[in-house]
C-alpha positions in Angstrom: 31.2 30.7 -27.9 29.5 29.0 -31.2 25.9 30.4 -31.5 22.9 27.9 -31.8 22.4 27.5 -35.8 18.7 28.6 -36.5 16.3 26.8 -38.1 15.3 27.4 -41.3 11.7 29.8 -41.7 9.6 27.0 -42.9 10.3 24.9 -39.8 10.1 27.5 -37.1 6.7 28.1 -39.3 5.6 24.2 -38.4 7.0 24.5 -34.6 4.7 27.6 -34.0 2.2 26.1 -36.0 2.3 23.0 -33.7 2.9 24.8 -30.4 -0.5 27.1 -31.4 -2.8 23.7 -32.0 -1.5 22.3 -29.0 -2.9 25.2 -27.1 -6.3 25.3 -28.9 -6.7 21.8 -28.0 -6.0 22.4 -24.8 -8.0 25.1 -23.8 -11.3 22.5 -26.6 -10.7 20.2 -23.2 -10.3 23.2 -20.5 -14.0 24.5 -22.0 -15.7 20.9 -21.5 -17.2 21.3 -18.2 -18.8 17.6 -17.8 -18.7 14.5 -19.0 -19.7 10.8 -18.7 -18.7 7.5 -20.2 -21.2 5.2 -21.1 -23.9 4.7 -23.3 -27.3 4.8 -23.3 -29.7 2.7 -23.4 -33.5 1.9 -23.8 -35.4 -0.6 -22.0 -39.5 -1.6 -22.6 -41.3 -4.1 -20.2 -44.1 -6.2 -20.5 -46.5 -5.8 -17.3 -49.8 -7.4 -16.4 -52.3 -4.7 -15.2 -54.5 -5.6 -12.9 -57.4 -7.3 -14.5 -56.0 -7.7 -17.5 -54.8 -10.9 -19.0 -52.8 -9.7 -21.3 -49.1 -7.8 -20.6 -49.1 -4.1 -22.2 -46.0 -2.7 -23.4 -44.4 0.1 -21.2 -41.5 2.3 -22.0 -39.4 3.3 -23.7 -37.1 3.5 -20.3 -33.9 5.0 -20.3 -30.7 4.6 -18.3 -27.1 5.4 -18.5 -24.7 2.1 -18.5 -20.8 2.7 -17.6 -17.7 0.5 -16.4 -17.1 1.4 -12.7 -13.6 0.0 -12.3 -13.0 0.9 -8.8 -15.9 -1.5 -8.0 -15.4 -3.7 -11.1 -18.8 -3.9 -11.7 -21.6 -2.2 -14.3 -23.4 0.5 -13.3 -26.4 2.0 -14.7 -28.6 4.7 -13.4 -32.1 5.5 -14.7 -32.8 8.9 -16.6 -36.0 9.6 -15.0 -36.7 12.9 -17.1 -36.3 14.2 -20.9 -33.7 16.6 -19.3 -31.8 13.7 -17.4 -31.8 11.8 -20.5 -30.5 15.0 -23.3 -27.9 15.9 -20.2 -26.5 12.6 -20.3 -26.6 12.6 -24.0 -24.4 15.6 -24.2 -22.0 14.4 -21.2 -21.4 11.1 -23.5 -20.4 13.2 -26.7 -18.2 15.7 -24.3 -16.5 12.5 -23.4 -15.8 11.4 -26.9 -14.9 14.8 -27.8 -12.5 14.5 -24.8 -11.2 11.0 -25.9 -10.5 12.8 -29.7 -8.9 16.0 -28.7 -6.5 13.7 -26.3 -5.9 12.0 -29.6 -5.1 15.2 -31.7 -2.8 16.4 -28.7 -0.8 13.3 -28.9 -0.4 13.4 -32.5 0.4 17.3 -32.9 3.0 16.7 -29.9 4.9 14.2 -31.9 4.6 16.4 -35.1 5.6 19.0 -32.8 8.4 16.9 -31.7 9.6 15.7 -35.1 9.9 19.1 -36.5 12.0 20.0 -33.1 14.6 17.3 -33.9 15.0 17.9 -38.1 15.4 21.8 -36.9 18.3 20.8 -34.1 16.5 22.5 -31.2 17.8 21.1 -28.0 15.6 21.1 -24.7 16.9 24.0 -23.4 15.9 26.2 -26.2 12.4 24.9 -26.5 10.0 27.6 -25.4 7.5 26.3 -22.8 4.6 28.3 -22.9 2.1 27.8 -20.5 -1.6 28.1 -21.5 -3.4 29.2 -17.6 -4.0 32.5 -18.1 -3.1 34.8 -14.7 -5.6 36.5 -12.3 -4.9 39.4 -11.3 -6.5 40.6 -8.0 
């Protein structure tokens, strides 16, 4: 039986390297615990008071606009509070955040998969790892 030749240290270095980001990104998206895609946006209206001639200038008024592709229409729902509005805020940027780390997990996994190859590690020797931790009862 031929043994498996070893990588060299400085890719078995990368391969942990690679396998260790992957996690951390994973657990960056496991911590996000809401988002929303969208945007904001702000709204002012002209309205005639009564007995006035003039309109006066009301807002600003803010809502939260998103794609709903399961109806295939815009949405948008209005942030009636300063909470509603900071809430929805932060869901948009964990989205983003969400959208980036996806990104980063992509690109590791390739590097991750590049360095696999140039070392000659088949799929049976790759370690899979998984990042759930158990509960224990």
């Amino acid at each position: 039986m031929n043994p498996t030749p070893h990588p060299p240290m400085d890719t078995e270095r990368q391969i942990k390297h690679f396998e260790k980001q992957r996690g951390m990104i994973v657990q960056q998206m496991l911590d996000i615990r809401s988002m929303a895609k969208g945007k904001i946006t702000e709204q002012f209206l002209e309205v005639i008071r009564k007995g006035e001639s003039s309109p006066a200038h009301c807002g600003p008024y803010y809502s939260i606009v998103c794609w709903n592709a399961d109806k295939g229409k815009t949405q948008s729902k209005r942030l009636k509070t300063s909470e509603e509005l900071e809430r929805a805020k932060q869901d948009i940027e964990n989205y983003q955040r969400f959208e980036l780390l996806c990104k980063t997990y992509v690109q590791t996994t390739q590097q991750l998969s590049d360095a696999e190859r140039s070392a000659g590690v088949t799929t049976q020797e790759k370690k899979r790892k998984s990042c759930s931790r158990k509960i224990r009862k």
